[in-house]
Structures are given as C-alpha cells and as structure tokens.
The first five atom37 places (N, CA, C, CB, O) and aatype in JSON, in Angstrom:
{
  "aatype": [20, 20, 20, 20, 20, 20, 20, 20, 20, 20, 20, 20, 20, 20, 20, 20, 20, 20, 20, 20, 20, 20, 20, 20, 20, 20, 20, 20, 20, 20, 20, 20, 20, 20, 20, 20, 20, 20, 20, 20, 20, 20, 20, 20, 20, 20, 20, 20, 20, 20, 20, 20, 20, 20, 20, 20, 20, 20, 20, 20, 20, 20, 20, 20, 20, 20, 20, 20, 20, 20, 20, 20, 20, 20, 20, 20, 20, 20, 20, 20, 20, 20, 20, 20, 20, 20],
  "atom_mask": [
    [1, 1, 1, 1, 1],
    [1, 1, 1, 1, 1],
    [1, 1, 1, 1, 1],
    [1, 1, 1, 1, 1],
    [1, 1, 1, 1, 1],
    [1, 1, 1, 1, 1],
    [1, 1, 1, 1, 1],
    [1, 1, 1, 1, 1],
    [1, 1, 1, 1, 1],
    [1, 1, 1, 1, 1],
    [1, 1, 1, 1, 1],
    [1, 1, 1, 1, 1],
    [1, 1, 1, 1, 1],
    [1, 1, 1, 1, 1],
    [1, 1, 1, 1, 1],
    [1, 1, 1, 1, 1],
    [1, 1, 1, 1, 1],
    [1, 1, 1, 1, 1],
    [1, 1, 1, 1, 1],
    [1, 1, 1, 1, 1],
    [1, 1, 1, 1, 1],
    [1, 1, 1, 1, 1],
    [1, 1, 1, 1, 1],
    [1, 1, 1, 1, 1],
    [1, 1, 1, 1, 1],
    [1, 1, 1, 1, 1],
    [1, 1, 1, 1, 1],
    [1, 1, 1, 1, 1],
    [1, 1, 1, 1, 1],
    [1, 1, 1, 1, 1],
    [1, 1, 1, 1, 1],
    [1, 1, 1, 1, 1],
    [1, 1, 1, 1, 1],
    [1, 1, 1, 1, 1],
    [1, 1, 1, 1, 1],
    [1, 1, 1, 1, 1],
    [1, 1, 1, 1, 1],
    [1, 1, 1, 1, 1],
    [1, 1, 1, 1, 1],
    [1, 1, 1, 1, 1],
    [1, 1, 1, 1, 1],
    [1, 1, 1, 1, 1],
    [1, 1, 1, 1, 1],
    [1, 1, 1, 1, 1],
    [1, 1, 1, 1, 1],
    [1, 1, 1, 1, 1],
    [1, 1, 1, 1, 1],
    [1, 1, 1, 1, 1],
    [1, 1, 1, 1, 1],
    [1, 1, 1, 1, 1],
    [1, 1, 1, 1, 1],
    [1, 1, 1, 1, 1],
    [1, 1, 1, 1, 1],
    [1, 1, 1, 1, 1],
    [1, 1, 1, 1, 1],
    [1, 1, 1, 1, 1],
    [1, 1, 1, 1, 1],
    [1, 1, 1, 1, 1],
    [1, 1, 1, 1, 1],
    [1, 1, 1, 1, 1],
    [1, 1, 1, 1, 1],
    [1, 1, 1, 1, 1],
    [1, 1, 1, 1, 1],
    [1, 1, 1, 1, 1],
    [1, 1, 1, 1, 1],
    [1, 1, 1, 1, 1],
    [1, 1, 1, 1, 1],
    [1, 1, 1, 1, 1],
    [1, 1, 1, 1, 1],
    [1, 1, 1, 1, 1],
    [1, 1, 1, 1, 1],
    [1, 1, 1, 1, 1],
    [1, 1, 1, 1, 1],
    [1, 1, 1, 1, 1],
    [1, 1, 1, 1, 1],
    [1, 1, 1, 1, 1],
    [1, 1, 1, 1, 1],
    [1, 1, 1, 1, 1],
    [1, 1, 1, 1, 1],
    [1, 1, 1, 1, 1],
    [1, 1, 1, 1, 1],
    [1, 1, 1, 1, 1],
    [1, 1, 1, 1, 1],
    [1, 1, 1, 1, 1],
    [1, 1, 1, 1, 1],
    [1, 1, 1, 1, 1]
  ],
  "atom_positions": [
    [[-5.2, 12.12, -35.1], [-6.37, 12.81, -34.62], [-6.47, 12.6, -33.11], [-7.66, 12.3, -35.34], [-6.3, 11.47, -32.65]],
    [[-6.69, 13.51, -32.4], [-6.71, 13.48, -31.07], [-8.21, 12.88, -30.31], [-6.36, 14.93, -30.7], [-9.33, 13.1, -30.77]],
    [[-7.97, 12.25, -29.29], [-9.08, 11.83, -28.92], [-9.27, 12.78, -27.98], [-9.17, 10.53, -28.56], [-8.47, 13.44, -27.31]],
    [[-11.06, 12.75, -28.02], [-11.64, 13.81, -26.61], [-11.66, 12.7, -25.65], [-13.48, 14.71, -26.71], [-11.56, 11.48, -25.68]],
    [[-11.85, 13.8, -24.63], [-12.12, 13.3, -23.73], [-13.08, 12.12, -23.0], [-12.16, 14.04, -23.51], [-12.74, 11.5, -22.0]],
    [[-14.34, 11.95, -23.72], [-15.34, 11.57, -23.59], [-15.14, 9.99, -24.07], [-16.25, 12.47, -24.21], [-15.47, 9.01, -23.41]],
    [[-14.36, 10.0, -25.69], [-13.71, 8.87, -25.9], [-12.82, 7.84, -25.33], [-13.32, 9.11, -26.51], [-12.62, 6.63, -25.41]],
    [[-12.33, 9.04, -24.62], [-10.87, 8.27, -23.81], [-12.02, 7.69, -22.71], [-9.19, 9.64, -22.94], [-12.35, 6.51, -22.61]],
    [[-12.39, 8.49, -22.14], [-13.47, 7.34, -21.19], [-14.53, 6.57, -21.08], [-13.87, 7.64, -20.47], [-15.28, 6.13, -20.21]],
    [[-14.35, 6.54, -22.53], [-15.32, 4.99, -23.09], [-14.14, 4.14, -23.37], [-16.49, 5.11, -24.8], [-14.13, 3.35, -22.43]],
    [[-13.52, 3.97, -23.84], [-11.82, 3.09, -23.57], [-12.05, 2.66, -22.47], [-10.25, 3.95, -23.45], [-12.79, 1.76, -22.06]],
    [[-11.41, 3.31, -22.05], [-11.21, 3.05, -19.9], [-12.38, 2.42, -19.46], [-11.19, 4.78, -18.66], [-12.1, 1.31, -19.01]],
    [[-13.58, 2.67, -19.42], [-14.5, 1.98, -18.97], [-14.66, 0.68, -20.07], [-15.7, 2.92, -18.75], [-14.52, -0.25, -19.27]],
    [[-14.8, 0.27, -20.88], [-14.48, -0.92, -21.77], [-13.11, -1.77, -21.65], [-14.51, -0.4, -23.13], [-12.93, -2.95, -21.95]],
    [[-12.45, -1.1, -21.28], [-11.27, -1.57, -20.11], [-11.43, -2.19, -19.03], [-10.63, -0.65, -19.55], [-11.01, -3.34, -18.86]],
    [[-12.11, -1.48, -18.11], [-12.59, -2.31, -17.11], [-13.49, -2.86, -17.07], [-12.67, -1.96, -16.27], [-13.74, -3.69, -16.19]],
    [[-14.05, -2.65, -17.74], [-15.32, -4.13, -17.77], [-14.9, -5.15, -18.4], [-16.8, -3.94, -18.57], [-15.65, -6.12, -18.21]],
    [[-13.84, -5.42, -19.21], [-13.01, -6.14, -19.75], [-12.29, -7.05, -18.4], [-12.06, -5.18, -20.66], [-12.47, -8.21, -18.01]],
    [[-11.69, -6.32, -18.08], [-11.03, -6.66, -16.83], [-11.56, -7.71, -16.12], [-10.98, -5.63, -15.99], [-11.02, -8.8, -15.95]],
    [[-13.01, -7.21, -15.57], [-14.09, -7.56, -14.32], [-14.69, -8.8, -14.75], [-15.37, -6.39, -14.04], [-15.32, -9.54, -13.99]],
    [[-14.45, -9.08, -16.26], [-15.17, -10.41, -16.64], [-13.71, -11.27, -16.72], [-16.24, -10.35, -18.3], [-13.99, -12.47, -16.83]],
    [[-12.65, -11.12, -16.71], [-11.32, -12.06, -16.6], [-11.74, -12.55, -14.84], [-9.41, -10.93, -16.88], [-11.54, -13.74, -14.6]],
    [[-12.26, -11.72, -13.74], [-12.32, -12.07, -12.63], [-13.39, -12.91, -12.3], [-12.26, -11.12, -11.99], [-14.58, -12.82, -12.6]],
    [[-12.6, -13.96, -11.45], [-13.77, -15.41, -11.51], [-13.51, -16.12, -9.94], [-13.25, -16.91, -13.1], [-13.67, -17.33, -9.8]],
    [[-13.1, -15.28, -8.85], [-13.08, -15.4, -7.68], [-14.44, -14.79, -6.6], [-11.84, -14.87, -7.52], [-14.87, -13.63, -6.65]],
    [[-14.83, -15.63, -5.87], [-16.41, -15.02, -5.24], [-17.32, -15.3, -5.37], [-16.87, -14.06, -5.4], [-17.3, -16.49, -5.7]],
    [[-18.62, -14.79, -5.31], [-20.09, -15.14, -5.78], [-20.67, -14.46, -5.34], [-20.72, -16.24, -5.59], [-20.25, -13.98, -4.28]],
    [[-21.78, -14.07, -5.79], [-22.9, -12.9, -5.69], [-23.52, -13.4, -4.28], [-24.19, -12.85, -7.14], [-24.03, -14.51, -4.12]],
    [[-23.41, -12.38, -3.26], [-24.33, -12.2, -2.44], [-25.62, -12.81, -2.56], [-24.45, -11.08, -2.37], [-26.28, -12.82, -3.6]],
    [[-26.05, -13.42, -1.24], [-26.95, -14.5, -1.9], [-27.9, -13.86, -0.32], [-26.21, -16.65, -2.19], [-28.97, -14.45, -0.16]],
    [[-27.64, -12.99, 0.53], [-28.5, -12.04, 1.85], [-28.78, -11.46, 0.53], [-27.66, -10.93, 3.45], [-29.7, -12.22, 0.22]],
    [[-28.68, -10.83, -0.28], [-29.39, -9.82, -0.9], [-29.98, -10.55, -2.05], [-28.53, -8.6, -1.29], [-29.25, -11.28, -2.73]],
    [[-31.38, -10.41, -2.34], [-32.57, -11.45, -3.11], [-31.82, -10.75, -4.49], [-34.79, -11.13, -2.77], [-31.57, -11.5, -5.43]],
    [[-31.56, -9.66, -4.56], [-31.75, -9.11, -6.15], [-30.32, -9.73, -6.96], [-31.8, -7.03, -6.23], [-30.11, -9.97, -8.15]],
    [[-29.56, -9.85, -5.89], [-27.48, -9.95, -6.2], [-27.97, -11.85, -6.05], [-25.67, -8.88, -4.13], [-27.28, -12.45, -6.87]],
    [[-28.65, -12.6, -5.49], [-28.67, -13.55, -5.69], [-29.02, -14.34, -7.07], [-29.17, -13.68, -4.87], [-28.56, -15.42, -7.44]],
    [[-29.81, -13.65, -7.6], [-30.64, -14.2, -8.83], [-30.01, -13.78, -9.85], [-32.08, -13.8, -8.97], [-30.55, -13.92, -10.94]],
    [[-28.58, -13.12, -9.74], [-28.08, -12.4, -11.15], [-27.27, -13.28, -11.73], [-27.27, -11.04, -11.05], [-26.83, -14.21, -11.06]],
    [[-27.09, -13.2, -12.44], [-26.08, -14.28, -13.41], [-24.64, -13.06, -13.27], [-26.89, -14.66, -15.65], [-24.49, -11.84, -13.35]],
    [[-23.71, -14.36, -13.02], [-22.78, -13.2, -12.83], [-21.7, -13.27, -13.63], [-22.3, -13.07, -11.52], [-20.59, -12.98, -13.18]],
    [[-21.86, -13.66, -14.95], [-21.23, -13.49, -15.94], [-21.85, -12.17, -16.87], [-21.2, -14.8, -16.54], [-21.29, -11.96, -17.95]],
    [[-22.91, -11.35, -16.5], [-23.16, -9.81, -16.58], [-22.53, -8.75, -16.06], [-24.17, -9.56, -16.19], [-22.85, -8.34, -14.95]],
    [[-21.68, -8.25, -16.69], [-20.77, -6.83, -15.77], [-21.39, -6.0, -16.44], [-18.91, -6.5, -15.84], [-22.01, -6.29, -17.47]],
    [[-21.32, -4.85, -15.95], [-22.04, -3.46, -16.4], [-21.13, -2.56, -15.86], [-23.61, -3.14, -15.83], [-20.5, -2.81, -14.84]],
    [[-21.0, -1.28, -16.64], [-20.51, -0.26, -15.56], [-21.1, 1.38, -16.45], [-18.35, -0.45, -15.28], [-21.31, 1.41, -17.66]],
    [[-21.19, 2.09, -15.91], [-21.69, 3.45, -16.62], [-20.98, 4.76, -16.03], [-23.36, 3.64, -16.4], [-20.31, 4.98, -15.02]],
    [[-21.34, 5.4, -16.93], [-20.63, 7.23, -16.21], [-21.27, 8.25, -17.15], [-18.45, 7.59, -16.39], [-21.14, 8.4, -18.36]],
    [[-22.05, 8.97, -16.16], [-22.79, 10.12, -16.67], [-21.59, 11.25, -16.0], [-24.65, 10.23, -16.04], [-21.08, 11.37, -14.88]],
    [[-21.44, 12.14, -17.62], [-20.96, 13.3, -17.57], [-21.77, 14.22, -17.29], [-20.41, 13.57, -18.5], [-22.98, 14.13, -17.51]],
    [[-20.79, 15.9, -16.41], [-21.0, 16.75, -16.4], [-22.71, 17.33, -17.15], [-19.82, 17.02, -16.76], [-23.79, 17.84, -16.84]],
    [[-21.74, 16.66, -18.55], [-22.88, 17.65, -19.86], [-23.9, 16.59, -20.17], [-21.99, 18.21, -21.74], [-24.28, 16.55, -21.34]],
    [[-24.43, 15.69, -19.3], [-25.86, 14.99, -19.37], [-25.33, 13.16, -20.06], [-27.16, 16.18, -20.78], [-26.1, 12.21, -19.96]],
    [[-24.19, 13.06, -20.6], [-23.72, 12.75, -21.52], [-23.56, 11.15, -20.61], [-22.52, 13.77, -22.12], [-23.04, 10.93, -19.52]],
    [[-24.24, 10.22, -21.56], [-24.07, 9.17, -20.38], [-23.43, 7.4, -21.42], [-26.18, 8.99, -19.36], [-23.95, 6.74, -22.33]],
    [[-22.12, 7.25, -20.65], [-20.8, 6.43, -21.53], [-21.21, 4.86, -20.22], [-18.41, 7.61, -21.33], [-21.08, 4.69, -19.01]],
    [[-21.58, 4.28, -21.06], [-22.23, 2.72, -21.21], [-21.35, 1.33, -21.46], [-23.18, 2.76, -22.49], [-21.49, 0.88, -22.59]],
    [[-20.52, 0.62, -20.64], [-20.09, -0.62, -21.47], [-20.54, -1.57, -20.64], [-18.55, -0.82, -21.84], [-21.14, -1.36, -19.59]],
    [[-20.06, -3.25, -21.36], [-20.64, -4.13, -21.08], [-22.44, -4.32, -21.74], [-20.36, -4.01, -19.71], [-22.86, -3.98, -22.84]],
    [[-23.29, -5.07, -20.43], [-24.75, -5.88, -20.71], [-25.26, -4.92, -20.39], [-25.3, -7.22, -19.99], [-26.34, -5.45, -20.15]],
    [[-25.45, -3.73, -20.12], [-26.19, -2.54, -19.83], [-27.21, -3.09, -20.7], [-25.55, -1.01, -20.15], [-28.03, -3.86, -20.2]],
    [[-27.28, -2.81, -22.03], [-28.5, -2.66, -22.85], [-29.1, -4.0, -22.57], [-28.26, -2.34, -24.48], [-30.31, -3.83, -22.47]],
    [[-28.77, -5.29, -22.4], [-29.38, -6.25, -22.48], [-29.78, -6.91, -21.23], [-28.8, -6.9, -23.22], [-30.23, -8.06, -21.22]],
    [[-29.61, -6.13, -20.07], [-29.71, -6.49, -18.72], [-30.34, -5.5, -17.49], [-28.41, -6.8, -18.43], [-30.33, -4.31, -17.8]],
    [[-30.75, -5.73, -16.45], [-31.25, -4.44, -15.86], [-30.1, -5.05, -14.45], [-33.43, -4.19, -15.6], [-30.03, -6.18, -13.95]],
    [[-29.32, -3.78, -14.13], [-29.23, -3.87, -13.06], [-29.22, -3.42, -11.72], [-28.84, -4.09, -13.21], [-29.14, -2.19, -11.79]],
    [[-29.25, -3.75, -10.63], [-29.88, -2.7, -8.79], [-28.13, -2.38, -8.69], [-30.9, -4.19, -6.62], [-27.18, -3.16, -8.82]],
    [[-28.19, -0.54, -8.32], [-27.25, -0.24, -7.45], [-26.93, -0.67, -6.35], [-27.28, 0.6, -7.25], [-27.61, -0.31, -5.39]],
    [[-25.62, -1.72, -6.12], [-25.34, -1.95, -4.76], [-24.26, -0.83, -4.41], [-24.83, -3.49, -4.51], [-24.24, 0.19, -5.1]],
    [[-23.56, -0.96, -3.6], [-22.55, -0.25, -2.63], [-22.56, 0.87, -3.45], [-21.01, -0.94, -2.29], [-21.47, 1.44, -3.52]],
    [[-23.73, 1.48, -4.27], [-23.13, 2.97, -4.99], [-22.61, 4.21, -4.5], [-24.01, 3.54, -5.64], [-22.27, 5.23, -5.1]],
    [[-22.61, 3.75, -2.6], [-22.06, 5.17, -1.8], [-20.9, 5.25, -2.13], [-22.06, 5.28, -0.24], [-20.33, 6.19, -2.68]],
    [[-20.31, 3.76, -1.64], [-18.96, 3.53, -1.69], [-18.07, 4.61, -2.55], [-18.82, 2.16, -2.23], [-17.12, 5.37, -2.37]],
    [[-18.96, 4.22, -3.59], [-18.0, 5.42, -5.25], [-18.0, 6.88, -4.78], [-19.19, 5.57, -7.27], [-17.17, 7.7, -5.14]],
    [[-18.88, 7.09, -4.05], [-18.48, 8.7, -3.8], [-17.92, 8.54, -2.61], [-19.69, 9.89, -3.75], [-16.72, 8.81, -2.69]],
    [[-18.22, 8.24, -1.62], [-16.71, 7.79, -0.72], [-15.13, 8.21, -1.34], [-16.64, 5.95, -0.67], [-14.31, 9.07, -1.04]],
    [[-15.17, 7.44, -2.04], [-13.77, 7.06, -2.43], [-13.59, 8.31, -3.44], [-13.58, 5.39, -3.16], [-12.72, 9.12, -3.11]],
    [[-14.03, 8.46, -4.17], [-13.6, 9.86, -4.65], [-13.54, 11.44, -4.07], [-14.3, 9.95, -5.57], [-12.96, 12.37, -4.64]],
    [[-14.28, 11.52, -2.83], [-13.93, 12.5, -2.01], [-12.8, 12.18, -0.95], [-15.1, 12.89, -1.4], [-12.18, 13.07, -0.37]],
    [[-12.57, 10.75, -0.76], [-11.28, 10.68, 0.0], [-9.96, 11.04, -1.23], [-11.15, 8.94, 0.78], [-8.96, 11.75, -1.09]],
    [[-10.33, 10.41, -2.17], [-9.04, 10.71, -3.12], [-9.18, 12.52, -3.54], [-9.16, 9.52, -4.83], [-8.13, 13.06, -3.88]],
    [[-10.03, 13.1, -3.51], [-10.06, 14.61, -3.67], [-8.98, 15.05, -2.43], [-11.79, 15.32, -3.47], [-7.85, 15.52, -2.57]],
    [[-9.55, 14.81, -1.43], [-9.04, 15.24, -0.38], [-7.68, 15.16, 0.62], [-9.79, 15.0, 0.04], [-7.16, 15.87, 1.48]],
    [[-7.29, 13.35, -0.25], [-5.75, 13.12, 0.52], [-5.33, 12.57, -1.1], [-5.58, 11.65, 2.26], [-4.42, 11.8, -0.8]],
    [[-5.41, 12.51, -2.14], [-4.47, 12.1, -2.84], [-4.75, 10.38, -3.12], [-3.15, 12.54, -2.1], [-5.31, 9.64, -2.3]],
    [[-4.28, 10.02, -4.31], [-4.13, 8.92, -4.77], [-3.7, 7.88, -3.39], [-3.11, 9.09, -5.97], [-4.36, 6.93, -2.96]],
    [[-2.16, 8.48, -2.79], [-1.39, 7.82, -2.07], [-2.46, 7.59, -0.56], [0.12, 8.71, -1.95], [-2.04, 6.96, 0.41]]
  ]
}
C-alpha cells in the first residue's frame, strides 16, 4: 500500500525529532526569559499543510512552546528555492 504524502511527512518529522533529542551539546539561551525556563529535554516540531492540515511530533500536546528564529525557516527555504540544495 502506498503511502501519501502527508504520511511520509509525519515519518520525517518523527524522524527528526527523534534525532534532536539524541542531541545533547549546548543550552538554552538564557538572554531570552522564555528559552531560559524551558526544560530542554522537550523537542517539538510541526508543519501545517497547504490543505489546513496540521502534522505534530514530539511534546507538542503536552507542552507550550514560543517561536524562536521562525524567520530563519523561510529564509532558508527561499534560498534553497532559488539556488538549489548545493
């Protein structure tokens, strides 16, 4: 049975949030009051589709968390639109 699309990127994102909790180098910003007080064994990550459709892994449900660097992400995906992966 073929997977949609939507599936495949609940994988991938459960993938990387998988990932992001193996990483144990750093510490939460401690200039910023909200990134100071977080426990940082909470990863979250999300992706709202096109069609309203919004793919959730990690402490999402059991945690609230503040957008930091959320420009960054569109940054980087209009540079990769525009010159390529490489």
């Amino acid at each position: 049975v073929p997977v949609s699309a939507p599936e495949r990127l609940q994988e991938i994102l459960d993938l990387a949030v998988g990932k992001a909790r193996q990483l144990r180098e750093g510490s939460p910003a401690t200039y910023i009051p909200e990134l100071a007080n977080v426990d940082p064994e909470m990863t979250s990550a999300a992706i709202t589709l096109m069609d309203g459709q919004t793919l959730v892994a990690g402490d999402a449900a059991k945690h609230r968390f503040t957008l930091q660097s959320s420009a960054k992400v569109l940054l980087l995906s209009g540079l990769l639109e525009s010159h390529g992966e490489d």
